[in-house]
C-alpha positions as CSV (number, residue, x, y, z in Angstrom):
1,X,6.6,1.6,-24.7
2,X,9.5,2.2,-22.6
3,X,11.2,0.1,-20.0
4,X,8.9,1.2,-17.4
5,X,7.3,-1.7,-15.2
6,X,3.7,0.4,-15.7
7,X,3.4,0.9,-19.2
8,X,1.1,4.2,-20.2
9,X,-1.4,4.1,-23.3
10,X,-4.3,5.9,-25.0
11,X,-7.6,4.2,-25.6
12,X,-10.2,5.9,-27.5
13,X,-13.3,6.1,-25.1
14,X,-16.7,5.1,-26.3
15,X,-18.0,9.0,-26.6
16,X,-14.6,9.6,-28.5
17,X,-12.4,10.9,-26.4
18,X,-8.8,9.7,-25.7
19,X,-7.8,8.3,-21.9
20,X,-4.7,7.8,-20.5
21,X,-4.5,4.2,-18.6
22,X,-1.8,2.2,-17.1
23,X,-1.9,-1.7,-18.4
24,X,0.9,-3.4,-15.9
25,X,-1.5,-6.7,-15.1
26,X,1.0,-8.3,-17.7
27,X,3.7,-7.0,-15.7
28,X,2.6,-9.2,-13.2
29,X,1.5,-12.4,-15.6
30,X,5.5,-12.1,-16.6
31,X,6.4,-11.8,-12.9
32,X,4.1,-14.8,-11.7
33,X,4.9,-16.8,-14.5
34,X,8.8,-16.5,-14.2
35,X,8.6,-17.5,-10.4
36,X,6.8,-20.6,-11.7
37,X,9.2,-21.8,-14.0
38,X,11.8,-20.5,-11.7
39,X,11.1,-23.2,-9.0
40,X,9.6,-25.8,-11.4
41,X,6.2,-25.6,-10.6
42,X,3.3,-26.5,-12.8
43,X,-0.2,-23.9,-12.2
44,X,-3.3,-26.1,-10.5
45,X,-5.7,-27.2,-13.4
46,X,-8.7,-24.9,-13.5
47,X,-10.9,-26.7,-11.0
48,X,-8.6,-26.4,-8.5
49,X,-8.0,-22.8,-9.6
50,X,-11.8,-22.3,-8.9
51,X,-11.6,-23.7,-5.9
52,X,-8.8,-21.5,-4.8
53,X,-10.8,-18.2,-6.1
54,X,-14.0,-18.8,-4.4
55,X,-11.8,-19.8,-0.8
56,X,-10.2,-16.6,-1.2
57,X,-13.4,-15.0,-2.3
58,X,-15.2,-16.3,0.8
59,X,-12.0,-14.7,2.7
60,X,-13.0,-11.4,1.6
61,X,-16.7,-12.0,1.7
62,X,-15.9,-12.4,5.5
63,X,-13.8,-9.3,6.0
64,X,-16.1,-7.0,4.1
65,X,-18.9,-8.7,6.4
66,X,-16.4,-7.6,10.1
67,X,-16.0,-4.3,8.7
68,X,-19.7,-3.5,7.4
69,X,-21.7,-5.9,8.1
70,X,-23.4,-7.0,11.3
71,X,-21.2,-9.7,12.6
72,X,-18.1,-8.6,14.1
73,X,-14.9,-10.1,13.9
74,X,-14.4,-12.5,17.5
75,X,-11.6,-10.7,19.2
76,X,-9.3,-13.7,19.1
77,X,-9.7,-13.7,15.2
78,X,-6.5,-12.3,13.2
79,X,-6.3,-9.4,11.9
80,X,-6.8,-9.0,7.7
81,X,-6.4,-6.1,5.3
82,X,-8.8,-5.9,2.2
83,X,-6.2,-5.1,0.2
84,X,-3.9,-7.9,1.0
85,X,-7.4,-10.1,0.3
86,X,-7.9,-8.5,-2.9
87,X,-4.4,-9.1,-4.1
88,X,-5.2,-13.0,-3.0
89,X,-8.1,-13.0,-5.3
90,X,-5.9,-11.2,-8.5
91,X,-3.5,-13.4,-8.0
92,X,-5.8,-16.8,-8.3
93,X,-7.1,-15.0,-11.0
94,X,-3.4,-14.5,-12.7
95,X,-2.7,-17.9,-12.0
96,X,-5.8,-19.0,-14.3
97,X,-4.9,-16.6,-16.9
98,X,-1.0,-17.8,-16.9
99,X,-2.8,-21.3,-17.2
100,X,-4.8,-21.0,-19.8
101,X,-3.2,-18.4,-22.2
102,X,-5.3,-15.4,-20.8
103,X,-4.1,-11.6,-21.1
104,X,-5.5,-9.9,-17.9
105,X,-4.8,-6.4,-19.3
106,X,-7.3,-7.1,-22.4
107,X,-9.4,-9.3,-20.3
108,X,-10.2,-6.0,-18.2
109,X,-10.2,-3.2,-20.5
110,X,-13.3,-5.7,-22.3
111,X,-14.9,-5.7,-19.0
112,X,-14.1,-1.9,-18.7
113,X,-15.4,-1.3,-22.5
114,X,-18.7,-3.5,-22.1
115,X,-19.9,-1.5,-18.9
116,X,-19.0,2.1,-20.1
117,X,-20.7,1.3,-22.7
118,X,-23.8,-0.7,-21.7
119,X,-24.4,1.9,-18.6
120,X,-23.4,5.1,-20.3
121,X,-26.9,6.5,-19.6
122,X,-27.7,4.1,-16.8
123,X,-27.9,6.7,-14.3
């Protein structure tokens, strides 16, 4: 694969044809999971984890709602980035994978597979 911190593959699609796509989400497993051990530090048990994920869900629940939605941020509110919220979000998600043996790149290329192929004539 090359040293190449975004690895590049083929995966047959399901009409047959072949697509290129990056898989670096273990990339950043390796990354997180080094800086663990690095400092010693044990991941939250899942329940924790959880809670984690749906604080920082809520996070981005509330910036999507300021940006699109009907309730404005107060001006005295700090200022957030949806990407910077997302990335919160991936990385409680990491940190469950690292935890409990998980491999985020074939965790989403399932995902990926089951919905191209459930809604390939959806619309």
């Amino acid at each position: 694969m090359g040293s190449s911190p975004i690895h590049r593959a083929f995966r047959k699609s399901p009409k047959g044809d072949f697509l290129l796509y990056n898989t670096n989400m273990q990339n950043y497993q390796q990354e997180l999971d080094t800086w663990f051990k690095d400092n010693k530090w044990d991941y939250w048990t899942p329940h924790e984890i959880l809670a984690r994920l749906f604080e920082e869900g809520g996070e981005f629940a509330r910036l999507v709602n300021h940006i699109h939605g009907p309730k404005k941020k107060k001006t005295e509110e700090a200022e957030q980035d949806l990407e910077e919220e997302m990335g919160d979000i991936i990385y409680t998600l990491i940190c469950y994978a690292n935890s409990n043996g998980i491999n985020m790149d074939n965790a989403i290329r399932k995902s990926f597979d089951k919905v191209i192929t459930r809604d390939a004539k959806r619309f």
